[in-house]
Biopython code that builds the backbone (N, CA, C, O; Angstrom):
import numpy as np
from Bio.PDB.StructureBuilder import StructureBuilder

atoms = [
    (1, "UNK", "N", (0.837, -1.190, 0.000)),
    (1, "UNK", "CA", (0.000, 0.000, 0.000)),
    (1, "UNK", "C", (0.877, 1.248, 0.000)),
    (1, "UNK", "O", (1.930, 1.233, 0.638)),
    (2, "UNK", "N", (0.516, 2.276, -0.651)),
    (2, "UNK", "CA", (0.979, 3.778, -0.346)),
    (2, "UNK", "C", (2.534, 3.782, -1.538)),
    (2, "UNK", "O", (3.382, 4.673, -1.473)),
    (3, "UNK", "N", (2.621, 2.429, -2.691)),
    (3, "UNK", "CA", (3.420, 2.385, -3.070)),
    (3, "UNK", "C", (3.433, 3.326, -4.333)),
    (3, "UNK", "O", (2.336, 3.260, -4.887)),
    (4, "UNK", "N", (4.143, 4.025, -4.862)),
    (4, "UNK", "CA", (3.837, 4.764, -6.138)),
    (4, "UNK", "C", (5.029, 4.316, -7.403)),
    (4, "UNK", "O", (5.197, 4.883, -8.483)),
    (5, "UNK", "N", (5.665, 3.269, -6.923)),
    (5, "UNK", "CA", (6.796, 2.803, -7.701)),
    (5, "UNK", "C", (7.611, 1.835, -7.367)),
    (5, "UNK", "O", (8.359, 1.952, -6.396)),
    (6, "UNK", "N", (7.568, 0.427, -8.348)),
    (6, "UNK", "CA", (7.872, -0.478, -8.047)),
    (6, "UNK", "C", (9.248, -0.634, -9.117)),
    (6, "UNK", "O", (9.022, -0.392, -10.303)),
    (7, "UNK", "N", (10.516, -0.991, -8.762)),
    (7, "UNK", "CA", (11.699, -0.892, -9.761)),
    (7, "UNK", "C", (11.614, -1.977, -10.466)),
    (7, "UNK", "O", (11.860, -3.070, -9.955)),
    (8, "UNK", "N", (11.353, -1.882, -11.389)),
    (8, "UNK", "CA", (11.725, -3.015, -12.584)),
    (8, "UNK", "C", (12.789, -4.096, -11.932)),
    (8, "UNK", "O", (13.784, -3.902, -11.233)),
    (9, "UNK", "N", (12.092, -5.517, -12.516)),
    (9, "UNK", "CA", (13.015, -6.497, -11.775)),
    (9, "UNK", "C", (12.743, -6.717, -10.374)),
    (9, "UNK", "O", (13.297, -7.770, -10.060)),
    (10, "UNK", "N", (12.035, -6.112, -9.213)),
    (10, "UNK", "CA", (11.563, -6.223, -8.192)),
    (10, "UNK", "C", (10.517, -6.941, -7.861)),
    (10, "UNK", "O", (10.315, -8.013, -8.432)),
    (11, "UNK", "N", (9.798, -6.540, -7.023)),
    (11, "UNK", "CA", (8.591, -6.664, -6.158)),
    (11, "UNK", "C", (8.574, -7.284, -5.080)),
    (11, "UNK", "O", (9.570, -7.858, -4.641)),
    (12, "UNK", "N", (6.956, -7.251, -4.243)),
    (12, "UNK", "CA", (7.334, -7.864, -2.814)),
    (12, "UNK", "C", (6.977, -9.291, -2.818)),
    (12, "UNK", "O", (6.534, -9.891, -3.797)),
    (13, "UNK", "N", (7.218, -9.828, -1.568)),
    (13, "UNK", "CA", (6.756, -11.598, -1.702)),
    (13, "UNK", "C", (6.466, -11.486, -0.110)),
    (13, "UNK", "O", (7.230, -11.316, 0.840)),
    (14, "UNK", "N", (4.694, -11.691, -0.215)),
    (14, "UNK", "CA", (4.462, -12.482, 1.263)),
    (14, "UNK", "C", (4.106, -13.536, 1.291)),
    (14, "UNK", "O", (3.386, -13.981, 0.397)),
    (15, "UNK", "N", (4.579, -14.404, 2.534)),
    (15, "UNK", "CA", (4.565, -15.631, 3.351)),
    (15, "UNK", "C", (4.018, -15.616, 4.260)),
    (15, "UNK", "O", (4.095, -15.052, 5.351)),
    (16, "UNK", "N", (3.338, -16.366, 3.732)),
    (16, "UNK", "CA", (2.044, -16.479, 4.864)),
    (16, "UNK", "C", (2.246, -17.869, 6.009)),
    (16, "UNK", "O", (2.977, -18.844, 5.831)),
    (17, "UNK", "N", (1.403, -17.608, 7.133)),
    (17, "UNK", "CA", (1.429, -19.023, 7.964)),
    (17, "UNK", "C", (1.163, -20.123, 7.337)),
    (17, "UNK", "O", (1.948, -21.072, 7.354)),
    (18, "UNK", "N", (0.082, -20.143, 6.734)),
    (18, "UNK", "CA", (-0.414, -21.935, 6.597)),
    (18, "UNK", "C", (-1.136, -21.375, 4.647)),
    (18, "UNK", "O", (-1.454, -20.254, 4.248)),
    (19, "UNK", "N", (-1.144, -22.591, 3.979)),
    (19, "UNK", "CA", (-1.713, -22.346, 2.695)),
    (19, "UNK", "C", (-3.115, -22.297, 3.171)),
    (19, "UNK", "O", (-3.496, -22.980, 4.121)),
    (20, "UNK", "N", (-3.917, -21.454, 2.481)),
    (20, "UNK", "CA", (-4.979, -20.696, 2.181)),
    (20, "UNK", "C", (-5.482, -19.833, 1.394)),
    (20, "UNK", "O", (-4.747, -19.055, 0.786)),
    (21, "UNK", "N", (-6.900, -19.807, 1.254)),
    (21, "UNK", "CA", (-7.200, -18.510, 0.625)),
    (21, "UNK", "C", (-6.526, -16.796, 0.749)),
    (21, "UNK", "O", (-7.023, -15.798, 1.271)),
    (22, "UNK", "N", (-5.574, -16.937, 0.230)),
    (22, "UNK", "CA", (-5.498, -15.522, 1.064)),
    (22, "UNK", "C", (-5.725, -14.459, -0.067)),
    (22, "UNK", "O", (-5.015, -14.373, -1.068)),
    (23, "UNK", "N", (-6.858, -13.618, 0.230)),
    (23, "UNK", "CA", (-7.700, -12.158, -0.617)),
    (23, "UNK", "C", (-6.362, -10.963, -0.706)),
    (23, "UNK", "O", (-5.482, -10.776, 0.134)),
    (24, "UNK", "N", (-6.520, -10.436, -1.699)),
    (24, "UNK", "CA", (-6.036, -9.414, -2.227)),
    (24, "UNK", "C", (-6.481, -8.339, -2.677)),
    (24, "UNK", "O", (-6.961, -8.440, -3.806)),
    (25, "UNK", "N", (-6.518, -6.797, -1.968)),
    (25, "UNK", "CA", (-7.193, -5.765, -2.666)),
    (25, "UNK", "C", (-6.577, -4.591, -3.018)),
    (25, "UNK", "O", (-5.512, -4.757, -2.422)),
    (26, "UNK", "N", (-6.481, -3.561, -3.537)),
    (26, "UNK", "CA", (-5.634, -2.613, -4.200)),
    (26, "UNK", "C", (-6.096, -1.072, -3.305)),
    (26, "UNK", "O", (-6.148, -0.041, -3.975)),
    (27, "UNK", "N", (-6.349, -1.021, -2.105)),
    (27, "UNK", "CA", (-6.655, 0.199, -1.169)),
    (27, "UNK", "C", (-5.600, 0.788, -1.124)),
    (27, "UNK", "O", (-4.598, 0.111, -0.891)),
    (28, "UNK", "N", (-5.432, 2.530, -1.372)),
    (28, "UNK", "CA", (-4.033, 2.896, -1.190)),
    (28, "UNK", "C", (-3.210, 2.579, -2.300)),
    (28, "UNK", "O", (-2.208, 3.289, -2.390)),
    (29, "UNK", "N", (-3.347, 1.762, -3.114)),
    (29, "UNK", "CA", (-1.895, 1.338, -4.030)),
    (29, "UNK", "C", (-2.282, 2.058, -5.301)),
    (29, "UNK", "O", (-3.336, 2.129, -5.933)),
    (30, "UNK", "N", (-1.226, 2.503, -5.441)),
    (30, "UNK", "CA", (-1.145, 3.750, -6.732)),
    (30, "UNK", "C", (-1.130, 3.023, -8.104)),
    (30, "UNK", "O", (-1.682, 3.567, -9.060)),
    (31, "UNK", "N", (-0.547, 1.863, -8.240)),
    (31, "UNK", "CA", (-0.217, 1.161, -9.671)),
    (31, "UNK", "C", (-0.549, -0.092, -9.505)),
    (31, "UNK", "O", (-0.710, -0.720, -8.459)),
    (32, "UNK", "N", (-0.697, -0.617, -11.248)),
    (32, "UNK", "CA", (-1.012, -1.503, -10.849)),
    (32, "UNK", "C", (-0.360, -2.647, -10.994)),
    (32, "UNK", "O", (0.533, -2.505, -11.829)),
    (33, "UNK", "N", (-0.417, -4.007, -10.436)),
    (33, "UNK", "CA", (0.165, -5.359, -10.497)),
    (33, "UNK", "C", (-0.108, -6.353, -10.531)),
    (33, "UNK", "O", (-0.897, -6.892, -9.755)),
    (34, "UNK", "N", (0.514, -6.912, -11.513)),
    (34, "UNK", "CA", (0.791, -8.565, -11.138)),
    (34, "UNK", "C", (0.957, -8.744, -10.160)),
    (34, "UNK", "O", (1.855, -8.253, -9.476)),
    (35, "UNK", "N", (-0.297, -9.890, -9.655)),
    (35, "UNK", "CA", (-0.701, -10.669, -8.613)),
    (35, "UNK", "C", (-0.411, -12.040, -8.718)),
    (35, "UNK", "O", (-1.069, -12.748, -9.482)),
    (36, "UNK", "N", (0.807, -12.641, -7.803)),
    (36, "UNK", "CA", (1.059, -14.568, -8.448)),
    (36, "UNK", "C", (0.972, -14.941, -7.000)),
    (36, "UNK", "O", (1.649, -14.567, -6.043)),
    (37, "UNK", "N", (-0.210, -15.919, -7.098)),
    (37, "UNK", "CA", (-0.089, -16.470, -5.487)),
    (37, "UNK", "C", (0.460, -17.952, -5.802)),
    (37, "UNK", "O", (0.391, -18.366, -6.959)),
    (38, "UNK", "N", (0.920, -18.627, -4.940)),
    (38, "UNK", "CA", (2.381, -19.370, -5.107)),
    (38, "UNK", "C", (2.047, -20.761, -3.800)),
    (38, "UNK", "O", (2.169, -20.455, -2.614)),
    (39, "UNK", "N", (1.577, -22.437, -4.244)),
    (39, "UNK", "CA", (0.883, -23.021, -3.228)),
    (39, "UNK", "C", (2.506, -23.149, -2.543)),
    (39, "UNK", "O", (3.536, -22.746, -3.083)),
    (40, "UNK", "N", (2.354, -24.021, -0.830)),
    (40, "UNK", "CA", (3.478, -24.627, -0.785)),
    (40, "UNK", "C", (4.585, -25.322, -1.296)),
    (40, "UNK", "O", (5.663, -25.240, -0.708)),
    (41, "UNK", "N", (4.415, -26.267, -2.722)),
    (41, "UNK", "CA", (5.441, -26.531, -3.113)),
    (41, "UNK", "C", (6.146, -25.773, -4.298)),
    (41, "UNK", "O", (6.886, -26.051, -5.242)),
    (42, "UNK", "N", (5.575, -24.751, -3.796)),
    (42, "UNK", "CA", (6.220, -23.816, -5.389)),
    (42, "UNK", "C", (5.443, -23.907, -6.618)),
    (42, "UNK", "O", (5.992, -23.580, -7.670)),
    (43, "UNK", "N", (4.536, -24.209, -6.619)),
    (43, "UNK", "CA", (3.651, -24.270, -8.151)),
    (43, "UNK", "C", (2.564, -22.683, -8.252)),
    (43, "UNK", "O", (1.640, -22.556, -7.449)),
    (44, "UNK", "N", (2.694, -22.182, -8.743)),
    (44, "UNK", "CA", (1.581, -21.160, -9.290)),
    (44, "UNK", "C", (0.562, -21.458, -9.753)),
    (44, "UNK", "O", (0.265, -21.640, -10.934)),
    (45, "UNK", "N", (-0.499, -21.579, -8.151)),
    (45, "UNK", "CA", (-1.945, -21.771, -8.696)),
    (45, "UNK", "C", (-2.874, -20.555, -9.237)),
    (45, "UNK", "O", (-4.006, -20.797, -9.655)),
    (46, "UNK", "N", (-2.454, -19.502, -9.218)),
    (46, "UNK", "CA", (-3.338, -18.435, -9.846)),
    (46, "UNK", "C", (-2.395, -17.124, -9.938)),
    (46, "UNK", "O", (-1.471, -16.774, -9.204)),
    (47, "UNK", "N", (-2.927, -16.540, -11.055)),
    (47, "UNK", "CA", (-2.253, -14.869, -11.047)),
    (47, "UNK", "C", (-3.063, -14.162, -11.752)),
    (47, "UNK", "O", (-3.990, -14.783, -12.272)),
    (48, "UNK", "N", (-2.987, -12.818, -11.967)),
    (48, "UNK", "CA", (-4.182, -11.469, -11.937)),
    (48, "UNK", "C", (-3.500, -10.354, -11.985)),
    (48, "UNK", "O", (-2.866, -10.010, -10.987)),
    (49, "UNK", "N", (-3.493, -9.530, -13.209)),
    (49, "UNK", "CA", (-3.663, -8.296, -13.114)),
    (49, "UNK", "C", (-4.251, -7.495, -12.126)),
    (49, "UNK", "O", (-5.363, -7.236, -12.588)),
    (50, "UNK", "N", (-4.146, -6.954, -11.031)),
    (50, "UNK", "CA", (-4.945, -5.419, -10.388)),
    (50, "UNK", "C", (-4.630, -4.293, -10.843)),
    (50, "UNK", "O", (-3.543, -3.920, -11.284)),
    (51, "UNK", "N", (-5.970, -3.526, -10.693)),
    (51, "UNK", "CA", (-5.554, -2.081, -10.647)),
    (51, "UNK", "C", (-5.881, -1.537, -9.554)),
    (51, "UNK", "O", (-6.696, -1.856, -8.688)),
    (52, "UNK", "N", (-5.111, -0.608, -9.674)),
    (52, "UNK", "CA", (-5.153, 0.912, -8.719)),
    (52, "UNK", "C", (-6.066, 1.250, -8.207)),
    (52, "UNK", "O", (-6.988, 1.514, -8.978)),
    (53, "UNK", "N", (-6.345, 1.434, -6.740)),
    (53, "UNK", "CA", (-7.544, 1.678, -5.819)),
    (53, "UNK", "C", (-8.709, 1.074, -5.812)),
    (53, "UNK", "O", (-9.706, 1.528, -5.250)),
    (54, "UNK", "N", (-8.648, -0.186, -6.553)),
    (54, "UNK", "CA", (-9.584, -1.201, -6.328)),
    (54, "UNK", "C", (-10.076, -2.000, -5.200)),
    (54, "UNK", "O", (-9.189, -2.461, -4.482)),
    (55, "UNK", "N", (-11.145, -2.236, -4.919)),
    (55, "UNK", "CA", (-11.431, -2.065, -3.547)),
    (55, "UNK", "C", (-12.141, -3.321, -3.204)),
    (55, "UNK", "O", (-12.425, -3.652, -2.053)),
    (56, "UNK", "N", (-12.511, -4.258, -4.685)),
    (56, "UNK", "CA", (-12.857, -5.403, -4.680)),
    (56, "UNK", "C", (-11.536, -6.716, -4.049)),
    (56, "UNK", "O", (-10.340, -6.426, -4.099)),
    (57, "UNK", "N", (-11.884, -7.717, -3.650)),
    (57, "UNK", "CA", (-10.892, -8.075, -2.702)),
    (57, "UNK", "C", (-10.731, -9.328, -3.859)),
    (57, "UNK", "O", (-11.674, -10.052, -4.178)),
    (58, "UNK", "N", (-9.452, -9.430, -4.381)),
    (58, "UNK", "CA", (-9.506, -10.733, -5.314)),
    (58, "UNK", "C", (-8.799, -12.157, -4.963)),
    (58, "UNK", "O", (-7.596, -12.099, -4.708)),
    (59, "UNK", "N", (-9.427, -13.419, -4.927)),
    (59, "UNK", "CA", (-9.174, -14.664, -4.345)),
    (59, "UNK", "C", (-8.162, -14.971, -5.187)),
    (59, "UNK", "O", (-7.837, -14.295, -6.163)),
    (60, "UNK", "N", (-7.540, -16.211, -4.745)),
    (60, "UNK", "CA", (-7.160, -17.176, -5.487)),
    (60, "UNK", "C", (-7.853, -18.211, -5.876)),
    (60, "UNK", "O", (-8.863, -18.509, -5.239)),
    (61, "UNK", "N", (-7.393, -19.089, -7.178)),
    (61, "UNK", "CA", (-8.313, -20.157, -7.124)),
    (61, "UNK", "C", (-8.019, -21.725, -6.775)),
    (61, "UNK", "O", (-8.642, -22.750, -7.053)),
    (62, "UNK", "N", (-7.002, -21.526, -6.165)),
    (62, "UNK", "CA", (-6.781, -22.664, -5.100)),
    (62, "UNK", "C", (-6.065, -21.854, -3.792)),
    (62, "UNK", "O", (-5.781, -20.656, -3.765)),
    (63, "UNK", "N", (-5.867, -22.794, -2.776)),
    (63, "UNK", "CA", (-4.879, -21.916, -1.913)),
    (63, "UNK", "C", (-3.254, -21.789, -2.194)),
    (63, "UNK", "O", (-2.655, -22.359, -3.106)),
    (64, "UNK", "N", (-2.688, -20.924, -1.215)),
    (64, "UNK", "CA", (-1.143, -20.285, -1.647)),
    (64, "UNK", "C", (-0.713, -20.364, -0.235)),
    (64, "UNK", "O", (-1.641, -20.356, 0.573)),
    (65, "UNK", "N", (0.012, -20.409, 0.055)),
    (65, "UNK", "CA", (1.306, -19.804, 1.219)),
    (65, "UNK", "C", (1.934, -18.563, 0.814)),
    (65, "UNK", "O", (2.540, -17.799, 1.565)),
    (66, "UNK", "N", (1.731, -18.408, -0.518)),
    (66, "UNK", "CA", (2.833, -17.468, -0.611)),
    (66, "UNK", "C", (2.156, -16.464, -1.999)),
    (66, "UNK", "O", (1.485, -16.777, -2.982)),
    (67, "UNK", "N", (2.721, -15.130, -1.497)),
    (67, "UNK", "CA", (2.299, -14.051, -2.759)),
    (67, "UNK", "C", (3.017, -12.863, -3.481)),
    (67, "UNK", "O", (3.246, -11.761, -2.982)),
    (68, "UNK", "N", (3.254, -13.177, -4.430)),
    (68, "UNK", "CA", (3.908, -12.086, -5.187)),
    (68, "UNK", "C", (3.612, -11.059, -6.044)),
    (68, "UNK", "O", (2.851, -11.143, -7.008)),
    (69, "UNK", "N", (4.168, -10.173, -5.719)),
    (69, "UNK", "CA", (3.297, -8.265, -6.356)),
    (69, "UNK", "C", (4.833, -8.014, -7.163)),
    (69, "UNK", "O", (5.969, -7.871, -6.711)),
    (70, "UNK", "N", (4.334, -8.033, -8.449)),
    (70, "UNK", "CA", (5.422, -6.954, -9.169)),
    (70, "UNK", "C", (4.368, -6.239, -10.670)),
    (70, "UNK", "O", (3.307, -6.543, -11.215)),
    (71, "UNK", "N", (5.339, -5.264, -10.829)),
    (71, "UNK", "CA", (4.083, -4.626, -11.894)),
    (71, "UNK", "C", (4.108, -5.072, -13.016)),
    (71, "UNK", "O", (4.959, -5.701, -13.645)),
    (72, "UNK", "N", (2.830, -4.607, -13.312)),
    (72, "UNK", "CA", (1.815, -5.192, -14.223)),
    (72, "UNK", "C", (1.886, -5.120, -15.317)),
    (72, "UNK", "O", (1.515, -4.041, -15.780)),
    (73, "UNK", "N", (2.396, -6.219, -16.344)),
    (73, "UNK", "CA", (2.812, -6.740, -17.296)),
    (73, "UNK", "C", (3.904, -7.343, -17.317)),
    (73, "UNK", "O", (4.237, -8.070, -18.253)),
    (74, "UNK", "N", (4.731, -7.088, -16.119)),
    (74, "UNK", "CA", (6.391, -7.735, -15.879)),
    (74, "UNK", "C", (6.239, -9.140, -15.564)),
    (74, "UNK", "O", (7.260, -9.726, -15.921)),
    (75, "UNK", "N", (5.176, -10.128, -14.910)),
    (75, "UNK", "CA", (5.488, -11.083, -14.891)),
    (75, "UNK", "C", (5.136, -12.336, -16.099)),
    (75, "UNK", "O", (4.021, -12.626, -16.531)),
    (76, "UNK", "N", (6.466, -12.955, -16.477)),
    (76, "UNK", "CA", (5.842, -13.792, -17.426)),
    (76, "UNK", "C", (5.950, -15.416, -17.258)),
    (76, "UNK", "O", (6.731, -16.012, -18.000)),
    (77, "UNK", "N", (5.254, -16.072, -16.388)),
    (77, "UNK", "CA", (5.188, -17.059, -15.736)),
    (77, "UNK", "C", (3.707, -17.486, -15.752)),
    (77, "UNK", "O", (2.973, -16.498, -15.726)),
    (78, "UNK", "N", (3.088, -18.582, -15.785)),
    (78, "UNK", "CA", (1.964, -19.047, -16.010)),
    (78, "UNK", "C", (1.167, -19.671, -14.726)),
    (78, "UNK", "O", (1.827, -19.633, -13.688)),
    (79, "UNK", "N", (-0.016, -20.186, -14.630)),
    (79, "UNK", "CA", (-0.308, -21.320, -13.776)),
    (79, "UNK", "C", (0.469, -22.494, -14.001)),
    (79, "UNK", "O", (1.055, -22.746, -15.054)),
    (80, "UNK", "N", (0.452, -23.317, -12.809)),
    (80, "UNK", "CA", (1.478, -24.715, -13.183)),
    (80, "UNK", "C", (2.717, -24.458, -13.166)),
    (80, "UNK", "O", (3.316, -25.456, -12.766)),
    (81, "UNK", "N", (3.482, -23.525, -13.425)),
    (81, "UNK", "CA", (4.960, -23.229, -13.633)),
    (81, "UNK", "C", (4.937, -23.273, -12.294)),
    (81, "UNK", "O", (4.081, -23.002, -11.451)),
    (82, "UNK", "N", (6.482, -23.825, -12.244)),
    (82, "UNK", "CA", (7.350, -23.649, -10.679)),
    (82, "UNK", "C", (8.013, -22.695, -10.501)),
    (82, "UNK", "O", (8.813, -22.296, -11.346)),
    (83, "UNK", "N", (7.738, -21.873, -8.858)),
    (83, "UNK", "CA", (8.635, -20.951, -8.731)),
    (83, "UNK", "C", (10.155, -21.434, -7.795)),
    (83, "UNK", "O", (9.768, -22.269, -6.977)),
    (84, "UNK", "N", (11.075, -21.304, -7.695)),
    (84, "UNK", "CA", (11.984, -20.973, -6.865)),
    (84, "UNK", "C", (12.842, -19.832, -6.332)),
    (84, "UNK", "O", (13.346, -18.992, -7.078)),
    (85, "UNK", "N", (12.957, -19.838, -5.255)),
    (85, "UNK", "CA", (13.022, -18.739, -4.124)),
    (85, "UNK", "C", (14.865, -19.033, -3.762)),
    (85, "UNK", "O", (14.950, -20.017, -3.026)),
    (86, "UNK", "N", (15.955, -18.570, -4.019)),
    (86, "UNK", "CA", (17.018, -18.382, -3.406)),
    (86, "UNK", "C", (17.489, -17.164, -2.650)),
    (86, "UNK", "O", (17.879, -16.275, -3.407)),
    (87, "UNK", "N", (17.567, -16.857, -1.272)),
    (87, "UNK", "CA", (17.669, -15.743, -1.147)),
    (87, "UNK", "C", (16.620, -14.994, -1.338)),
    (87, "UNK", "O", (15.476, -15.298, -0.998)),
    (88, "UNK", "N", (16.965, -13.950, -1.906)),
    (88, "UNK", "CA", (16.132, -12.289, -2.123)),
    (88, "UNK", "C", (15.753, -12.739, -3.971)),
    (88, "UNK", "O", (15.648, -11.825, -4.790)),
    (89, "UNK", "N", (15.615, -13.976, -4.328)),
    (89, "UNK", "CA", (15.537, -13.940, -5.929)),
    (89, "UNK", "C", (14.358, -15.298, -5.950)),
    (89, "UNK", "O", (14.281, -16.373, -5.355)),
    (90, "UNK", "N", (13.564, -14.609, -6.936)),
    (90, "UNK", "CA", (12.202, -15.231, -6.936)),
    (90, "UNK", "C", (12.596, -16.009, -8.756)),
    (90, "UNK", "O", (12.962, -15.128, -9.534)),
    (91, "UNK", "N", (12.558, -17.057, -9.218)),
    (91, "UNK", "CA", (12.821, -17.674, -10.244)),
    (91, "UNK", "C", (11.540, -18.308, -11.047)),
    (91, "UNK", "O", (10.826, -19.071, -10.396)),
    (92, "UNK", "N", (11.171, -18.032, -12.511)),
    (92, "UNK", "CA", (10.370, -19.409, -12.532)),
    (92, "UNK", "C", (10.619, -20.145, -13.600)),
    (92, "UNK", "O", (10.842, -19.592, -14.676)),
    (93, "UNK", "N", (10.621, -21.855, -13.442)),
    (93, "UNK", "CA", (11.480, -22.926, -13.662)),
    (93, "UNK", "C", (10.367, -23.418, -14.971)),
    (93, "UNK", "O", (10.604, -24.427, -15.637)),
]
sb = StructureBuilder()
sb.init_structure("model")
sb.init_model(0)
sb.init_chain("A")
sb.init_seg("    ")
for serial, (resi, resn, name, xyz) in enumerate(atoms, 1):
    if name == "N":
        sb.init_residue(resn, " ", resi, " ")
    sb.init_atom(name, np.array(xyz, "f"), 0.0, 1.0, " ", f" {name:<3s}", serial, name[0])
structure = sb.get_structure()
């Protein structure tokens, strides 16, 4: 939230406690992004364009542990693709 610029090649990644639904909404956020929610073993069960100050809260369509925001059009990774995580570097295989 409150972000107005995301650097190319970036974005954030949350980790969550346990896999679940976890909702996503665009309150506060200036731009918009690629949304990749990510189950426990690294597979990408869903991803989504948002925009900006959207206020609708958007699911996944299975559950995730894990979620990644970078902007919107930068990610090019599918459902089913594997991600890997080394460090501070998000990969997909």
């Amino acid at each position: 939230m409150h972000e107005t610029n995301i650097p190319d090649d970036t974005g954030m990644f949350f980790i969550f406690e346990d896999e679940n639904y976890h909702g996503i909404w665009m309150k506060n956020t200036h731009i918009p992004l690629d949304v990749v929610w990510i189950n426990e073993s690294g597979t990408i069960v869903d991803i989504a364009t948002l925009q900006p100050h959207d206020m609708q809260t958007t699911m996944p369509k299975q559950p995730a542990k894990y979620i990644l925001e970078v902007n919107a059009g930068e990610f090019q990774g599918k459902v089913g693709d594997h991600v890997d995580r080394v460090g501070n570097t998000i990969r997909v295989l």
